[in-house]
C-alpha positions in Angstrom: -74.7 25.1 130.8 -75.9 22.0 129.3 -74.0 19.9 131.4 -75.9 20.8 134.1 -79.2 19.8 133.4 -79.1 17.5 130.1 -79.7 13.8 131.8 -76.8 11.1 131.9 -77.3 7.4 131.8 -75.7 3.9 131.3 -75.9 1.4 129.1 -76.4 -2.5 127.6 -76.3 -5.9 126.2 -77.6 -9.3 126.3 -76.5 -12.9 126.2 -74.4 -13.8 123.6 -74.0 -17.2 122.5 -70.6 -18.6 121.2 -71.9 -17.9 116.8 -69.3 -16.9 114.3 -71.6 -13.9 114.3 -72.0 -12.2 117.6 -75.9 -11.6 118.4 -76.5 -7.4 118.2 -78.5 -6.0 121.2 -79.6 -2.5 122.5 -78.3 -0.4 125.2 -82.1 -0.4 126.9 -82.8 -4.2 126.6 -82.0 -5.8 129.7 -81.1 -9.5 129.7 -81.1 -12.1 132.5 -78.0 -11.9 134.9 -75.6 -14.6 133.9 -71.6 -14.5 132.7 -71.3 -12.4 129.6 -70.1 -14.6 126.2 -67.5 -12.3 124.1 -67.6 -10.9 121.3 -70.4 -9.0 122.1 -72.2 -6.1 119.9 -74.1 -3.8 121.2 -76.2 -0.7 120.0 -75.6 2.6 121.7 -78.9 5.1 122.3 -77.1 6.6 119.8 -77.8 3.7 117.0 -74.0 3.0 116.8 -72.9 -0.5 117.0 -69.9 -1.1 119.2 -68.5 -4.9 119.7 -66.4 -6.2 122.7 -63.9 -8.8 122.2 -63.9 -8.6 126.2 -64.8 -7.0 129.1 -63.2 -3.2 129.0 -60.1 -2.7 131.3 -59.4 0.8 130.5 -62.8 3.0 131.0 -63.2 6.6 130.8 -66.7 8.4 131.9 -67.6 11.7 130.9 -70.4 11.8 133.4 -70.5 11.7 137.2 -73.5 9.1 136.8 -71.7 7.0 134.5 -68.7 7.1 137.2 -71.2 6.2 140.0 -72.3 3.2 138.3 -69.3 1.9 137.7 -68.3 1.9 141.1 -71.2 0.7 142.5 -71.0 -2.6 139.6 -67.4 -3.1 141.4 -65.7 -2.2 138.6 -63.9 1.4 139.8 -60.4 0.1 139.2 -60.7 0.3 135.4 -61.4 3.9 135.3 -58.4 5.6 134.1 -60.1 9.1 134.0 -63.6 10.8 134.6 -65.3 13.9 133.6 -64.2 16.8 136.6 -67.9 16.8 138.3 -67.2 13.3 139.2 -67.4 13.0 143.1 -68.9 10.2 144.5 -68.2 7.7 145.6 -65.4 9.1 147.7 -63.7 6.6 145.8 -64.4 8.7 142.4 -62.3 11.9 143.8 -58.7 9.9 143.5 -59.0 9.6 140.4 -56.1 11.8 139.2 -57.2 12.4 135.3 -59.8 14.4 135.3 -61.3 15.6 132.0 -63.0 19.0 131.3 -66.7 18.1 129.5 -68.0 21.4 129.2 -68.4 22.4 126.5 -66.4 19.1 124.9 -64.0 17.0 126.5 -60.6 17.4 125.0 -59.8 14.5 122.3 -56.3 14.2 121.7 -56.6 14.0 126.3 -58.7 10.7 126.0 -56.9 9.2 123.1 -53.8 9.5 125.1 -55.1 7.4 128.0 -55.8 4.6 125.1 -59.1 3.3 126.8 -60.9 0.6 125.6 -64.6 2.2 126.7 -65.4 5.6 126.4 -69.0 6.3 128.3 -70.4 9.4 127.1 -74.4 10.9 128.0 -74.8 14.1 126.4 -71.5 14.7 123.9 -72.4 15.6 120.5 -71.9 12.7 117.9 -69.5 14.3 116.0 -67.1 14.3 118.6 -68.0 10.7 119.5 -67.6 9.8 115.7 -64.1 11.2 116.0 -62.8 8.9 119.0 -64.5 6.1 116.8 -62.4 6.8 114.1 -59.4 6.7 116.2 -60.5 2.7 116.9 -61.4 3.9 120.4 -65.2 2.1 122.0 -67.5 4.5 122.7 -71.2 3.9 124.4 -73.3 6.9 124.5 -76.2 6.1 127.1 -79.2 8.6 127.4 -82.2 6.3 129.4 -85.7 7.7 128.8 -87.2 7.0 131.9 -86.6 5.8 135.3 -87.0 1.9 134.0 -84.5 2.7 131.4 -82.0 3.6 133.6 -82.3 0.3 135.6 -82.5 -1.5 132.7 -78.9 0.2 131.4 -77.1 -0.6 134.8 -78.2 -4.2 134.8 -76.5 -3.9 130.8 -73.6 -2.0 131.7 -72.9 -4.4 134.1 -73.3 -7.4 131.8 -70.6 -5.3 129.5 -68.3 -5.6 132.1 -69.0 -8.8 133.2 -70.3 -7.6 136.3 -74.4 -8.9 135.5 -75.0 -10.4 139.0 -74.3 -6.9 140.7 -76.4 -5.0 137.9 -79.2 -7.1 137.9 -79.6 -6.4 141.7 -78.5 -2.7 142.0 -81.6 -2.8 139.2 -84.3 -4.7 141.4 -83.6 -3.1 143.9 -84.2 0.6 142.4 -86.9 -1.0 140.7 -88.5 -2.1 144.2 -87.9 1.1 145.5 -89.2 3.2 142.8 -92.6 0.8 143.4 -92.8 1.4 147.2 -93.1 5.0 146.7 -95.6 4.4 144.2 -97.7 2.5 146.3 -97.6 4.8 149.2 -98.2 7.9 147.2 -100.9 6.4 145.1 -104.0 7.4 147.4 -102.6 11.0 148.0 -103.0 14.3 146.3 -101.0 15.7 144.0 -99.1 18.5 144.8 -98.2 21.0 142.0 -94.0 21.3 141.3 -91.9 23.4 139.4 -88.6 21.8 138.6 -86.1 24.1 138.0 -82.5 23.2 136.3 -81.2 26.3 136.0 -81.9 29.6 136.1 -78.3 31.5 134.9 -81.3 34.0 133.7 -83.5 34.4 136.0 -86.5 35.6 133.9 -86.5 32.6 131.7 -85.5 29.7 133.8 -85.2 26.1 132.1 -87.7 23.5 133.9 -88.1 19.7 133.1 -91.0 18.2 130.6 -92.7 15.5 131.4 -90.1 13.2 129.6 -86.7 12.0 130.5 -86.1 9.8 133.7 -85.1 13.3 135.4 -88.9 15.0 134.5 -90.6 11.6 134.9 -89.4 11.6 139.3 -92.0 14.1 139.4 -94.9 12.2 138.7 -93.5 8.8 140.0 -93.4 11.4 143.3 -96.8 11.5 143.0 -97.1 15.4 141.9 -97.7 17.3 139.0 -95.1 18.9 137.0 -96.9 22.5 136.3 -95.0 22.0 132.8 -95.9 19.1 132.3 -97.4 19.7 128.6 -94.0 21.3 127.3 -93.3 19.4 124.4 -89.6 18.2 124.8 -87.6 17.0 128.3 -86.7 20.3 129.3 -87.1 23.9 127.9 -86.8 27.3 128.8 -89.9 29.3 129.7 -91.3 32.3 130.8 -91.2 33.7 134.4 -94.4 34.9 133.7 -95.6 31.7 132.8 -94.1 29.9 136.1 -96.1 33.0 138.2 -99.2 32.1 136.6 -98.9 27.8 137.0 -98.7 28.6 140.5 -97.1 26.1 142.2 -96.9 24.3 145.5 -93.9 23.5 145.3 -90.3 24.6 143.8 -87.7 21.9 143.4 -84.0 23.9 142.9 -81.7 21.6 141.2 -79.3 24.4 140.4 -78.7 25.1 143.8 -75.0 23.8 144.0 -74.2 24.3 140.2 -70.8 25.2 140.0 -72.1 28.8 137.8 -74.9 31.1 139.2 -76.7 28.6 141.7 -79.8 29.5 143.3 -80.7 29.6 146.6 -84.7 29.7 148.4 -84.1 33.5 149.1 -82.8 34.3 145.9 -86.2 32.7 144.4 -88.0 34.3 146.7 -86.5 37.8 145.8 -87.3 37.2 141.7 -89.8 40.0 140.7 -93.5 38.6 141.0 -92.6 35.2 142.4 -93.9 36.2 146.2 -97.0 35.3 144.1 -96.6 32.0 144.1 -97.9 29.9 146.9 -94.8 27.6 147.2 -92.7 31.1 147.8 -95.3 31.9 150.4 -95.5 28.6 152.2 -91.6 28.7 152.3 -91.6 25.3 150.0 -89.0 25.6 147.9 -85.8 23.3 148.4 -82.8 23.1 147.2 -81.4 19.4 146.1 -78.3 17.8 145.2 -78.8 17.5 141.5 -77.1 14.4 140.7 -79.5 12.3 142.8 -82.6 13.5 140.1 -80.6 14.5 136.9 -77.6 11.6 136.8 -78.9 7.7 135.9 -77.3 6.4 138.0 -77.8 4.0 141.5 -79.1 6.9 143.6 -81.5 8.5 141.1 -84.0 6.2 143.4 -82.8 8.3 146.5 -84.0 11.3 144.3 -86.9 9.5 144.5 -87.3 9.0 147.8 -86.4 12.4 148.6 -89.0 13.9 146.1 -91.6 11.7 147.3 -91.3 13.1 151.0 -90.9 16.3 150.1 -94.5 15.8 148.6 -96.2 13.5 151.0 -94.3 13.4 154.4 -97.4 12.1 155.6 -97.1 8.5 153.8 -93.2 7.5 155.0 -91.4 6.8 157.7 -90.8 9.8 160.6 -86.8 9.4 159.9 -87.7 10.6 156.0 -85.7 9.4 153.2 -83.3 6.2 153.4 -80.1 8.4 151.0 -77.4 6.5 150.3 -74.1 7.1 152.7 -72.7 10.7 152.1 -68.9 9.4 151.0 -68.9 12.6 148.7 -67.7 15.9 150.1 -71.3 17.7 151.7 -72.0 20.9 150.3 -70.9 24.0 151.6 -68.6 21.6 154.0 -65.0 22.6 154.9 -62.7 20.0 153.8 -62.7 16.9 156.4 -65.7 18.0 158.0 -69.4 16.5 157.6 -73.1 18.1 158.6 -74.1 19.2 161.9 -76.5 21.3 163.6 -75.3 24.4 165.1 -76.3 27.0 167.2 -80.1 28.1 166.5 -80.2 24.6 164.4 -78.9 22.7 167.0 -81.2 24.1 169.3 -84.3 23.4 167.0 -83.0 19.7 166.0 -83.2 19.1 170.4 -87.1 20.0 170.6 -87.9 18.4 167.1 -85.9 15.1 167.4 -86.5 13.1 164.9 -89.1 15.4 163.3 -85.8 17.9 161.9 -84.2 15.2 159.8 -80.6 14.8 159.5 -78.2 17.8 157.9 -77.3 16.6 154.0 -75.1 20.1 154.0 -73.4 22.4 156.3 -75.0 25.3 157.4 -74.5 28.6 154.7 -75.2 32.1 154.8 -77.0 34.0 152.0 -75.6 37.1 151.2 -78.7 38.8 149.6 -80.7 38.9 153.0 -78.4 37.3 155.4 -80.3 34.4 156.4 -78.3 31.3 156.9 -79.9 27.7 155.4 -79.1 24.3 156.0 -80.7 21.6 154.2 -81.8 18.2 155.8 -83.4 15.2 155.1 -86.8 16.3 156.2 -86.8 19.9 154.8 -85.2 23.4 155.0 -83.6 24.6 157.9 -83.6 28.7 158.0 -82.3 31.2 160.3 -84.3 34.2 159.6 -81.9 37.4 160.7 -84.5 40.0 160.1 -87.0 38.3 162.9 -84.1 36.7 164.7 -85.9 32.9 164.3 -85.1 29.5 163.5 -87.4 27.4 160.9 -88.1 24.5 159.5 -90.4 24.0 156.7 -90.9 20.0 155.4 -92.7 18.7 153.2 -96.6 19.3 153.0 -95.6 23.2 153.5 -95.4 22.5 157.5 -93.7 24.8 159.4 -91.7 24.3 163.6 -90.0 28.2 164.4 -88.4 28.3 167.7 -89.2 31.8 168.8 -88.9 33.5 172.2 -92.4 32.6 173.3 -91.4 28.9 172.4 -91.8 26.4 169.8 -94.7 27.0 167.4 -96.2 25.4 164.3 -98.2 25.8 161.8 -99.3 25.1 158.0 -99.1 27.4 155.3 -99.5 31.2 155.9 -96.2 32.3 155.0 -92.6 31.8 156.7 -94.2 34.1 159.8 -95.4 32.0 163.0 -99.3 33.2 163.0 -101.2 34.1 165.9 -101.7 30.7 167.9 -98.9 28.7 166.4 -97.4 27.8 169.9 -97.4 24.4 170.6 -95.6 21.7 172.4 -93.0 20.2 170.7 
C-alpha cells in the first residue's frame, strides 16, 4: 500500500572543482547550470554519501517519478530497468525490465543488471544499505516540498551531466507553480480533503500539510481540512472527515492498481452524503502521479488543483497538462479519450466550457452511472434520472435534460427548479 501514496522525488549536486578532494554537496542544494566536474560526492536525503567518478550509464528507478525525470533531462537511454508502475513517457513502457517495488524490489534482480545508479524514493535503508554493500550507487531522493523537488531535478540533472535541461525543466515549474499563486492569491479558500487511499473505507489515509504532495493544496489556494495532522500523511477517522466538512474531495486512489475509488463509491460511504462536497457533486478523481510523484508534471498537478478550486481565475480551456503519451485510463489499447454519446452530446452545447477527456468513459458498477473525467471537471451519466452532467470546479453544475440544458451552483447533483438556461 505504501507505494501508493508515500511521495517520490529526485535528486542533487553542485559544482565541483578539479581538488584531490571532491567538494560534498546535498541532494536538495541546487547549483547554477554549468558542465558537471567528476568525481563528484553527493549526500542522499538519506545522509548517505555517494561519489561519481562519471556521469551514470547504467540507471535503474524504482519510482515512476524518478523514470519521468529522467526522460524528460534526455537521459532515457541509460535506464536499464524501472519499477513496474513506470508509464510515462510512452517512452518509459519499452523498457523491458521491469522491477516489482511493492513491498521491496528484488535485490539479487538489480544487481544483475550491474547499474551504476540506483534511484530509490521510499525503499527502506536496509535494503538500500545492501545494494551499497554490493559496490552498487544508490541515491534515495524524498523532496519536502514543491521547491525541493525542482531543486532535485535541476541536481539530478547536473549528476548526469544534463544541468542545462534541469535548470530549465526547474524554472519553468518554478514559474508555473508562481502564476497559480498569484492568480489564486485574492480568492477564497476552499476547504479539501485529499484522500490517498482508502483500501478501508472507514479510516481512509489523507495528506498533512507537509510533503510536496500535501503542500499542492495550499499552493492551490485551499485548505487542507487536515491540515494540523502532525506528520505528511496519516490515517484518520471517517468520522472525523464527516465532521471537517469539506468542499471539496480530491481522489488520488482512483486508478490505484488495488481497491480504487470512484465519486459514487464515496458518495455511497455511510454518513458522507453529509458532506457538502458529496452534495455539490465535487469530488474528482485524479491521476495520482501528477500530485504524489516529484517529478516534471507535479506542476500540472498544480495547475489541475488550482482550477478545480478557482475556475474562475484561469483560462476557459482549464489546465495546460502535459501531452498524454501514457496509456489514458480506462482506455482500450491504441485508443485515446473521446466524448461519446450523452458526453458527446453535452461537450457540443458546452464547447469549450466541458474541457477535454483525460480518460475514457467507465461505468460504475455500484449504481451504474458511467464517469469520464476531463480537464474542466467530472463528466456523469446519471442512469437512475437518465441525464448527463458536468460538475467543475467552484461546485458548478451544466445537465442536459429533456427540457434542455440547465445550470446551476450547488444544491446537489439534481437540476433545481429554474436551472434552464442557454448554453
Amino acid at each position: 500500500m505504501a507505494y501508493r501514496f508515500v511521495v517520490r522525488v529526485v535528486f542533487a549536486l553542485v559544482a565541483c572543482m578539479a581538488l584531490v578532494v571532491p567538494p560534498i554537496t546535498r541532494a536538495h542544494e541546487a547549483a547554477p547550470a554549468q558542465p558537471t566536474v567528476y568525481p563528484l560526492t553527493v549526500i542522499d536525503d538519506s545522509g548517505a554519501s555517494v561519489t561519481f567518478a562519471a556521469a551514470p550509464t547504467r540507471i535503474v528507478s524504482l519510482n515512476p517519478g524518478h523514470t519521468e525525470t529522467v526522460f524528460a533531462l534526455g537521459a532515457g537511454d541509460r535506464l536499464v530497468a524501472v519499477d513496474a508502475y513506470s508509464t510515462y513517457p510512452a517512452e518509459a513502457q519499452a523498457i523491458a525490465t521491469r522491477l516489482t517495488s511493492y513491498p521491496a524490489p528484488s535485490i539479487e534482480a538489480i544487481v544483475g543488471l550491474k547499474p551504476d545508479l540506483v534511484l530509490s524514493l521510499v525503499e527502506k535503508d536496509d535494503l538500500l544499505g545492501q545494494l551499497r554493500q554490493q559496490g552498487i550507487p544508490v541515491l534515495k531522493l524524498l523532496p519536502t516540498d514543491f521547491d525541493g523537488t525542482t531543486q532535485e531535478i535541476a541536481e539530478l540533472g547536473r549528476i548526469l551531466d544534463r544541468s542545462a535541461q534541469g535548470a530549465a525543466i526547474a524554472t519553468r515549474m518554478r514559474a508555473r507553480r508562481d502564476a497559480v499563486a498569484q492568480a489564486v492569491a485574492t480568492g477564497p479558500r476552499p476547504s479539501v480533503f485529499y484522500e490517498m487511499d482508502a483500501s478501508d473505507a472507514t479510516k481512509p489515509y489523507t495528506a498533512g500539510p507537509g510533503g510536496f504532495y500535501g503542500q499542492l493544496v495550499d499552493l492551490a489556494g485551499g485548505d487542507n481540512v487536515f491540515g494540523d495532522l502532525p506528520g505528511d500523511f496519516a490515517q484518520v477517522g471517517a468520522e472525523s472527515v464527516i465532521a471537517r466538512n469539506p468542499d471539496l474531495i480530491l481522489l488520488t486512489d482512483a486508478y490505484a492498481p488495488l481497491n480504487p475509488q470512484t465519486p459514487a463509491m464515496v458518495a455511497a460511504r455511510p454518513g458522507w452524503d453529509q458532506i457538502a462536497a458529496v452534495d455539490n457533486g465535487a469530488i474528482y478523481a485524479v491521476q495520482a502521479q501528477l500530485f504524489s510523484s516529484p517529478g516534471p508534471r507535479l506542476a500540472d498537478g498544480l495547475e489541475s488543483l488550482a482550477f478545480l478550486l478557482h475556475p474562475d481565475a484561469f483560462s476557459a480551456r482549464g489546465p495546460a497538462l502535459s501531452p498524454a503519451a501514457a496509456p489514458s485510463p480506462f482506455c482500450a489499447p491504441g485508443t485515446s479519450p473521446g466524448f461519446l454519446f450523452g458526453f458527446a452530446a453535452l461537450a457540443e452545447v458546452l464547447g469549450p466550457t466541458m474541457g477535454e477527456p483525460t480518460e475514457c468513459a467507465h461505468a460504475d458498477a455500484t449504481n451504474g452511472d458511467t464517469y469520464q473525467q476531463t480537464t474542466k471537471g467530472l463528466t456523469r451519466y446519471r442512469r437512475a434520472t437518465s441525464t448527463t452532467v458536468l460538475t467543475s470546479g467552484g461546485g458548478e453544475h451544466w445537465a442536459l435534460t429533456e427540457a434542455g440544458l440547465a445550470h446551476w451552483t450547488g444544491q446537489g447533483l439534481d437540476p433545481p427548479s429554474g436551472a434552464l438556461s442557454a448554453p
